[in-house]
Backbone as a chain_set.jsonl record, in Angstrom:
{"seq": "XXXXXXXXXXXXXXXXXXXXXXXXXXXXXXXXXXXXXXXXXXXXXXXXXXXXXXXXXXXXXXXXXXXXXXXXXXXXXXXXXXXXXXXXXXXXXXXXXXXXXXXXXXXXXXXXXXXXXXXXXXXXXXXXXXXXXXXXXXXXXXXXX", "coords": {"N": [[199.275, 70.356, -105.682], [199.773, 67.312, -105.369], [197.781, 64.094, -106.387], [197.702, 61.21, -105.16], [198.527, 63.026, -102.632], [196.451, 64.492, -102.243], [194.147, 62.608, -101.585], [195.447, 61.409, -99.42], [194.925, 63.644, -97.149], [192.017, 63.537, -98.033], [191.177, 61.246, -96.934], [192.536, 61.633, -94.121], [191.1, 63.741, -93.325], [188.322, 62.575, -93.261], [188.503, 60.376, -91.526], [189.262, 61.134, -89.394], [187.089, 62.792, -88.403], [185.416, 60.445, -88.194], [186.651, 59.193, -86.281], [186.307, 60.388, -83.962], [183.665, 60.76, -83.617], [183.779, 58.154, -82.597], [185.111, 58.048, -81.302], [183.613, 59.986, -78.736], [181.098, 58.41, -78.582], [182.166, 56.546, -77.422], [182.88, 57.345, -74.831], [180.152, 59.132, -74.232], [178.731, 56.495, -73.905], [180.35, 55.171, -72.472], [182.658, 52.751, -72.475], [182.836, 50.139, -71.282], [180.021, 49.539, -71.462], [179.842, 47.916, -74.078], [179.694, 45.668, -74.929], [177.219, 45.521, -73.872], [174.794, 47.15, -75.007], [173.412, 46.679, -78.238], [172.931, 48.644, -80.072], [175.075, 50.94, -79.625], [176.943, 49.085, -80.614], [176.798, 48.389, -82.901], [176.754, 50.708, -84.096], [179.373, 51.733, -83.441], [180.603, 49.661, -84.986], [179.339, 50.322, -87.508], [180.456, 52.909, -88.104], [183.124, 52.018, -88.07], [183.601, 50.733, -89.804], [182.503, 52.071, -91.993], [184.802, 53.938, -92.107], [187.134, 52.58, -92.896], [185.854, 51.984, -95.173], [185.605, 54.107, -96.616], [188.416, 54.668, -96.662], [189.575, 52.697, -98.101], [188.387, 53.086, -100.777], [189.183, 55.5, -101.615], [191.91, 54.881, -101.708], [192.062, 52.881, -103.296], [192.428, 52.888, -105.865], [195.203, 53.258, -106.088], [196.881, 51.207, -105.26], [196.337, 49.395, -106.513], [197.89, 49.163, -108.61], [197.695, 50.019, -111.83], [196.543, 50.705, -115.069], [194.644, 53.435, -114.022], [195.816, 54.264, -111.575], [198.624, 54.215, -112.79], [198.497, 56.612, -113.884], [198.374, 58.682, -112.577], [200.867, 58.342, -110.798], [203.658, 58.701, -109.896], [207.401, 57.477, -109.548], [208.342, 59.259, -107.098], [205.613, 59.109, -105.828], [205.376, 56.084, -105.031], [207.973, 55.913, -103.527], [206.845, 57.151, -101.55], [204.704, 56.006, -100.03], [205.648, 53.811, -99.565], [207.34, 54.18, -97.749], [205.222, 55.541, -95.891], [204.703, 53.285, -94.398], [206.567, 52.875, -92.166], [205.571, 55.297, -90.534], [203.029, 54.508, -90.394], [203.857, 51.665, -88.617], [204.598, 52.416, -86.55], [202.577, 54.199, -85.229], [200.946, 52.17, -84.451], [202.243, 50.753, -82.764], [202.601, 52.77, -80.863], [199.616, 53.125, -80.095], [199.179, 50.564, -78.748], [201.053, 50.955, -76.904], [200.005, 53.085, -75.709], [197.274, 52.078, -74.728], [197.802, 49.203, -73.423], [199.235, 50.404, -71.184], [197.517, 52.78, -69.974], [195.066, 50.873, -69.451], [196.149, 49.08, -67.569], [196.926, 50.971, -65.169], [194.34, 51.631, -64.819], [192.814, 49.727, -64.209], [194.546, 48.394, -62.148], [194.132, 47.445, -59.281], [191.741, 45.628, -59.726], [192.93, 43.535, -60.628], [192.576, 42.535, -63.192], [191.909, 43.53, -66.504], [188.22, 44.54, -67.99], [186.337, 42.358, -70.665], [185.377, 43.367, -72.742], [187.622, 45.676, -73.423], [190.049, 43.841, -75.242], [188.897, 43.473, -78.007], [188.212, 46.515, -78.491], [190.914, 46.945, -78.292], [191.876, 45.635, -80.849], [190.533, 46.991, -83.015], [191.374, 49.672, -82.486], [194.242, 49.986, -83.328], [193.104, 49.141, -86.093], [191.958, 51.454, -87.064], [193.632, 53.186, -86.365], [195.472, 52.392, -87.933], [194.779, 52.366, -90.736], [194.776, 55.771, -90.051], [197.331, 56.306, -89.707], [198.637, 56.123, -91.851], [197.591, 57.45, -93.738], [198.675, 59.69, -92.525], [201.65, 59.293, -92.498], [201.537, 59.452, -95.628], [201.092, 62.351, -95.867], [203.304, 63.186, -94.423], [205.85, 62.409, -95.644], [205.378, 63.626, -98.26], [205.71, 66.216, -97.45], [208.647, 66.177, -96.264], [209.926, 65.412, -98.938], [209.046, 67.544, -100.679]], "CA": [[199.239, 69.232, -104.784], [199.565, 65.773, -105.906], [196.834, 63.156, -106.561], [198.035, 61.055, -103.45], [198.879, 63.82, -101.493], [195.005, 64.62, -101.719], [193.716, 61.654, -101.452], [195.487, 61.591, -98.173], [194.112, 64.758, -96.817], [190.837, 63.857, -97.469], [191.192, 60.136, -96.127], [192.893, 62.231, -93.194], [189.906, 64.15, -92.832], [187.12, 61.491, -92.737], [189.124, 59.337, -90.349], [189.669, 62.168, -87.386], [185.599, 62.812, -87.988], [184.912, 59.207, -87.679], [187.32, 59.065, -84.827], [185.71, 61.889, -83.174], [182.72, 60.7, -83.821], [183.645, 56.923, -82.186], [185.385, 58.897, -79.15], [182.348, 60.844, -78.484], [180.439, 57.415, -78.624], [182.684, 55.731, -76.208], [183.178, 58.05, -73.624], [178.862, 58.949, -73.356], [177.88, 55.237, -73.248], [181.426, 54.226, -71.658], [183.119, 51.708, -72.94], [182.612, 48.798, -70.751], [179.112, 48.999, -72.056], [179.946, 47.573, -75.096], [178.93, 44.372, -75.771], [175.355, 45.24, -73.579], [174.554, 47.857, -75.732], [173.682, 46.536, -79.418], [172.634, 49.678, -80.977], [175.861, 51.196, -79.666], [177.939, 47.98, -81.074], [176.047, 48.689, -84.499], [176.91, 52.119, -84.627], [180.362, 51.612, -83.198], [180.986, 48.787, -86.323], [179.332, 51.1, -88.902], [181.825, 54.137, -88.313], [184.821, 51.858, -88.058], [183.519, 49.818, -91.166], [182.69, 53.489, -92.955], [186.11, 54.635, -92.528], [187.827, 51.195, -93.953], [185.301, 51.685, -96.863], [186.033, 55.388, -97.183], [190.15, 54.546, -97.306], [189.667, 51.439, -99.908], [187.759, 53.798, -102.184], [190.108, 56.905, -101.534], [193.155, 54.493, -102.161], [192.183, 51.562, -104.119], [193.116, 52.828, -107.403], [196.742, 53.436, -105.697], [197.219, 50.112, -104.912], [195.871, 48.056, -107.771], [198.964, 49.55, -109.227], [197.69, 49.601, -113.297], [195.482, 51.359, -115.222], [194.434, 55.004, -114.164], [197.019, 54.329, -110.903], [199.939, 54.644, -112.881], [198.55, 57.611, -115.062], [198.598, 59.905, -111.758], [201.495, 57.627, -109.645], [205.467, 58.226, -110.224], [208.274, 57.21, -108.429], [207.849, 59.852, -105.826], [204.652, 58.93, -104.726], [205.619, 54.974, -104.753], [208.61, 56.203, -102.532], [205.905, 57.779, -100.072], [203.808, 55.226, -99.74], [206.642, 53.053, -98.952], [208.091, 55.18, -96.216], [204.212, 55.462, -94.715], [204.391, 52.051, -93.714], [207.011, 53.176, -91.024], [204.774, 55.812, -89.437], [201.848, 53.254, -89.613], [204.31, 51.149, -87.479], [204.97, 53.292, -85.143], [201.094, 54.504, -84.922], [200.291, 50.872, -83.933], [203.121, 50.609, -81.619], [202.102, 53.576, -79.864], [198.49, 52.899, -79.947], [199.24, 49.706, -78.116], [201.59, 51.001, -75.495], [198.911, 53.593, -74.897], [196.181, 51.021, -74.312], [198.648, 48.705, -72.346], [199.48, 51.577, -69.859], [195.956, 52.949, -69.493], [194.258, 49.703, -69.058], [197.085, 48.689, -66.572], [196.678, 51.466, -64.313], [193.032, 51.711, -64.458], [192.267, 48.282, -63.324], [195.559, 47.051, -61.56], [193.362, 46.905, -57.87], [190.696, 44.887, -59.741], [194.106, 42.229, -61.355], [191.993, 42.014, -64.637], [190.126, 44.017, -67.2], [187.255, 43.68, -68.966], [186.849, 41.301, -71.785], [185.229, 44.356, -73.578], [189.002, 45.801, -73.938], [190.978, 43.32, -76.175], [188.446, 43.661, -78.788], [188.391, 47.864, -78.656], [192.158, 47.412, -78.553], [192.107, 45.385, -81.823], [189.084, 47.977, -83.499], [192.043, 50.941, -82.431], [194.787, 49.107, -84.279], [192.893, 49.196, -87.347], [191.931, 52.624, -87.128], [194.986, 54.044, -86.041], [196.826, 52.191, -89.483], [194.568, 53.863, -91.231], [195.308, 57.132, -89.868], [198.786, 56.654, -89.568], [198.915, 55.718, -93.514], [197.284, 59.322, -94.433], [199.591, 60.695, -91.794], [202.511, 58.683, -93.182], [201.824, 60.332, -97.23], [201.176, 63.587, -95.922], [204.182, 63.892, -93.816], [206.402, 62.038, -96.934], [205.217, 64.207, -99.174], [206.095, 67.397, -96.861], [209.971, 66.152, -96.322], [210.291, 65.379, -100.393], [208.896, 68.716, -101.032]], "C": [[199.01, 67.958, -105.602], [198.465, 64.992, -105.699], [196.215, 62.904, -105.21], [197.421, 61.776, -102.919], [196.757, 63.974, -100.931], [194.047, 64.189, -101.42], [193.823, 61.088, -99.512], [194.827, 62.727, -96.918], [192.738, 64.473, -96.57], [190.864, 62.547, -96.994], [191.455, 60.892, -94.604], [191.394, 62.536, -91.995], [188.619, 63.385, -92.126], [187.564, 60.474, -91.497], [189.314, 60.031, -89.043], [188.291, 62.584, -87.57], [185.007, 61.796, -87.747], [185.654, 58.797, -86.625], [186.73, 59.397, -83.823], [184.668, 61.388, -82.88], [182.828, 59.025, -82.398], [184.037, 57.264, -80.666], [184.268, 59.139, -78.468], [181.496, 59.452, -77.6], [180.945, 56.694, -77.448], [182.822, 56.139, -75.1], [181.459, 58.426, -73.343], [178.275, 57.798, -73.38], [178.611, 54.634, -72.674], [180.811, 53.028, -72.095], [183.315, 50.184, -72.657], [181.128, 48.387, -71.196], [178.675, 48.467, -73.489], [179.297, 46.759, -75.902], [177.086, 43.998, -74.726], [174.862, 45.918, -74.601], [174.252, 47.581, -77.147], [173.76, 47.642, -80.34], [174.488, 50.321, -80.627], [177.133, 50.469, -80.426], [177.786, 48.404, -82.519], [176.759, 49.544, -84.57], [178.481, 52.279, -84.486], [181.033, 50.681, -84.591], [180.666, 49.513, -87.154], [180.193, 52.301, -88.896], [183.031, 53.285, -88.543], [184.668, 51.112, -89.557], [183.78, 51.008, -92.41], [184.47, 53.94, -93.074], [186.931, 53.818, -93.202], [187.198, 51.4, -95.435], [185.883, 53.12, -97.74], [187.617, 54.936, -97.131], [190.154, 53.902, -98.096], [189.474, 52.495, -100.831], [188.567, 55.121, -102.354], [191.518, 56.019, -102.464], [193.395, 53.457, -103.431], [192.947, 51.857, -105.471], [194.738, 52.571, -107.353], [197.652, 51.871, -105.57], [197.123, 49.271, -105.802], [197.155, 48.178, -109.175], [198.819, 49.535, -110.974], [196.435, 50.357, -113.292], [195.616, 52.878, -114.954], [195.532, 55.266, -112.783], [198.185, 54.738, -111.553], [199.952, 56.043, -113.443], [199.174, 58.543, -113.283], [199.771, 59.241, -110.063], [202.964, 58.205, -110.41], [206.086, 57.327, -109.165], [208.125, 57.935, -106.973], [206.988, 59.192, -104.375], [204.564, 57.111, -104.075], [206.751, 54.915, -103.643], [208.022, 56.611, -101.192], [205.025, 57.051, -99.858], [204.63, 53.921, -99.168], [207.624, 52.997, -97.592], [206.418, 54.915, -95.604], [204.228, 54.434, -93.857], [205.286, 52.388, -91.726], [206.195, 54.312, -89.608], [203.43, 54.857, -89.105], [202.732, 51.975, -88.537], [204.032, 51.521, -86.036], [203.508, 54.045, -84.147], [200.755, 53.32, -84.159], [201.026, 50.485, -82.767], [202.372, 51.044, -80.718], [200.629, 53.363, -79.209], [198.523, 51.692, -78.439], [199.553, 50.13, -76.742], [200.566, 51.761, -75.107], [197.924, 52.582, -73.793], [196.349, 50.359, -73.327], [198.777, 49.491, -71.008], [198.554, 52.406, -69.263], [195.222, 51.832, -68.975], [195.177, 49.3, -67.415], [196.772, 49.343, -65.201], [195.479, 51.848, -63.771], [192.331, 50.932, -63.494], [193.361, 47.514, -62.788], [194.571, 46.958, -60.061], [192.234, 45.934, -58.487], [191.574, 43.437, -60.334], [193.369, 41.778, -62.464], [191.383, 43.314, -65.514], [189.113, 43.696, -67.908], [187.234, 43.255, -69.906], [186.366, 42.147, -72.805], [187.014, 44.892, -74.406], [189.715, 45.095, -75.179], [190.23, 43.472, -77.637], [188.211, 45.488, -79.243], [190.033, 47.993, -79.024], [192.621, 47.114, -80.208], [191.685, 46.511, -83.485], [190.175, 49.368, -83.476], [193.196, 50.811, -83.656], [194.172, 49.667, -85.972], [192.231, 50.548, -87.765], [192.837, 53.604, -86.905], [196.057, 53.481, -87.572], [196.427, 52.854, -90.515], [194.763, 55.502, -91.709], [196.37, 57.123, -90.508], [199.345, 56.228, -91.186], [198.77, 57.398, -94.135], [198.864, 60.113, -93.92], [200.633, 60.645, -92.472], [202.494, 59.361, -94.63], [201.742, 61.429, -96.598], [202.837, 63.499, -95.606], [205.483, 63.543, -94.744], [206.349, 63.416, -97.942], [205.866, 66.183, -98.56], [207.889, 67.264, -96.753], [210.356, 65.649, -98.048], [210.078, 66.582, -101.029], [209.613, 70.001, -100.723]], "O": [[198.08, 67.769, -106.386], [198.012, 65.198, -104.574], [195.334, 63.392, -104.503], [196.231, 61.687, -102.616], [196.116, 63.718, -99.911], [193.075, 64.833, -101.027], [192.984, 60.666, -98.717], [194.307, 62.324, -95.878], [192.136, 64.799, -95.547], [190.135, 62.734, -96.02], [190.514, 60.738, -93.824], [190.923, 62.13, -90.932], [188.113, 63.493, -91.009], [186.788, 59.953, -90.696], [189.479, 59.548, -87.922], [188.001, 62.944, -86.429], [183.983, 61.914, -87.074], [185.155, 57.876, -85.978], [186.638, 58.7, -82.812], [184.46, 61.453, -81.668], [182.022, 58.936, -81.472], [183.627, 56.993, -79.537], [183.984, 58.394, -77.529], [181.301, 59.42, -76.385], [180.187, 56.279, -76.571], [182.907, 55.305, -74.199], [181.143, 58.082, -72.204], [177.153, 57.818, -72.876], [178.22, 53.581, -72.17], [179.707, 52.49, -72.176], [183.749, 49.3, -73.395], [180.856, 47.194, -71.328], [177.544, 48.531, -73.97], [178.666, 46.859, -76.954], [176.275, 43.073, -74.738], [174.315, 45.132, -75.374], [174.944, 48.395, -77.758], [174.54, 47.635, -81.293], [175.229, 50.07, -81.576], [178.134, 51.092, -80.781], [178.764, 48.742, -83.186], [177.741, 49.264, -85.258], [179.002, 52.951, -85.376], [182.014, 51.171, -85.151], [181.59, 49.692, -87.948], [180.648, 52.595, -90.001], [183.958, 53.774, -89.188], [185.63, 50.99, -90.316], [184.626, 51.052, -93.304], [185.1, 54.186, -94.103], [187.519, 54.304, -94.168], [187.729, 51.127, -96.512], [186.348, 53.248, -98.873], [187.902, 54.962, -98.329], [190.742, 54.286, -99.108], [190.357, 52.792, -101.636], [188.45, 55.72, -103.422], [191.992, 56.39, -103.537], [194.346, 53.263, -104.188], [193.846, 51.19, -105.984], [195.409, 51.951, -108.178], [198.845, 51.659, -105.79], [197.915, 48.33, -105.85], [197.26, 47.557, -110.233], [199.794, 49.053, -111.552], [195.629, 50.638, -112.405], [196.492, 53.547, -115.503], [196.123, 56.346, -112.786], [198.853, 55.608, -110.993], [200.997, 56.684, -113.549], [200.341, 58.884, -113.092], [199.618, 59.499, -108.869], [203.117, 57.979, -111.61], [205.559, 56.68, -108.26], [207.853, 57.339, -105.931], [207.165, 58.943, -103.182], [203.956, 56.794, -103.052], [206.647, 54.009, -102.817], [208.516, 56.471, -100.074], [204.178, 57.682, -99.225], [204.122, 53.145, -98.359], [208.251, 52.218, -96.874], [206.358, 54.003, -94.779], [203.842, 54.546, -92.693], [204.816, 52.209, -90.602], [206.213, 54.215, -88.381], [202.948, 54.56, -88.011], [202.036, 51.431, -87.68], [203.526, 51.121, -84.988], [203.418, 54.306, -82.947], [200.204, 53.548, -83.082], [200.463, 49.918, -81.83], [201.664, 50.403, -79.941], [200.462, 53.418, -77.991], [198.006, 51.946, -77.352], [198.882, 49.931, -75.729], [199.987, 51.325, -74.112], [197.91, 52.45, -72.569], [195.609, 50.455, -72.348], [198.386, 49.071, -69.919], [198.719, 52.771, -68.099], [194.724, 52.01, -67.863], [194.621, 49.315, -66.317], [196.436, 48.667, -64.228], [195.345, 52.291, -62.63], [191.635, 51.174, -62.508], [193.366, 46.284, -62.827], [194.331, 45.755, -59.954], [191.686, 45.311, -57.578], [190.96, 42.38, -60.471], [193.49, 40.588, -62.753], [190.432, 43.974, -65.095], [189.055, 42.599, -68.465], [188.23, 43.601, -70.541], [186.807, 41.861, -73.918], [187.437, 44.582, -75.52], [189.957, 45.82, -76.144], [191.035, 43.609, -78.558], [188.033, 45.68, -80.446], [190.466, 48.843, -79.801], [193.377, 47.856, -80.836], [192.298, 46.672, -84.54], [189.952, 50.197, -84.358], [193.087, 51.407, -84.728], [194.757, 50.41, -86.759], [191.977, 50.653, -88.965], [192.726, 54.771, -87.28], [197.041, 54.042, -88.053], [197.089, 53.652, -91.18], [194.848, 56.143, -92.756], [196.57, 57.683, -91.586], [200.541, 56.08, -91.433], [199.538, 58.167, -94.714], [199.728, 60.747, -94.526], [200.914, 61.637, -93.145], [203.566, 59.909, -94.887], [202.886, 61.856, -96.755], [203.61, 63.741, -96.534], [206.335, 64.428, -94.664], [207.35, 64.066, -98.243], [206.309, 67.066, -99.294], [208.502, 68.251, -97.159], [211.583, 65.586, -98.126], [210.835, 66.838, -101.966], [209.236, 71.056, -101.231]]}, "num_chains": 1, "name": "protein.A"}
């Protein structure tokens, strides 16, 4: 298995336990209690912050392109990291329309939702590019192989 490849895997990993972990969180203090809640806000920012810190430090070397990056980078894996970007598209797309079409039908009798929302939707976004970056090398690395 390649460098990458494992790099993705375990980024993979930590990001669907800090997911899990933020689901969990949102669904027993529900999510409209967001911005009453500080301790929940805290804890809600330190998982989504942890997993940004855990992908920098998983990827950074990958990116800084020089140095100990190129020792364990070819073409390949610069080809698969180039293609991820398209499933991180499409992750963020989806993410959205989700959000859009849940929120919509939740609260169309109330003609608004809460102002909690646009800020969870932004917070998904950046956890879902994330993901969809791991997802993106794994699934690269599975159609080149």
């Amino acid at each position: 298995m390649a460098p990458l490849q494992k790099r993705a895997w375990l980024g993979l990993g930590i990001g669907v336990a800090l997911s899990a972990a933020i689901l969990a969180l949102l669904i027993t203090k529900g999510a409209t209690s967001f911005y009453d809640d500080d301790k929940m806000r805290w804890t809600f920012t330190a998982l989504v912050v942890g997993m940004a810190v855990a992908w920098a430090v998983l990827l950074a070397p990958v990116f800084r392109g020089s140095g100990r990056a190129k020792a364990f980078m070819d073409e390949r894996d610069e080809t698969i990291i180039r293609r991820a970007t398209q499933v991180q598209f499409w992750g963020i797309i989806g993410s959205i329309v989700v959000w859009s079409i849940a929120l919509t039908e939740v609260y169309w009798d109330q003609g608004e939702i809460p102002i909690v929302f646009p800020s969870l939707i932004v917070w998904t976004v950046i956890i879902v590019n994330t993901l969809a970056q791991a997802a993106g090398i794994i699934i690269g690395y599975r159609r080149m192989g």
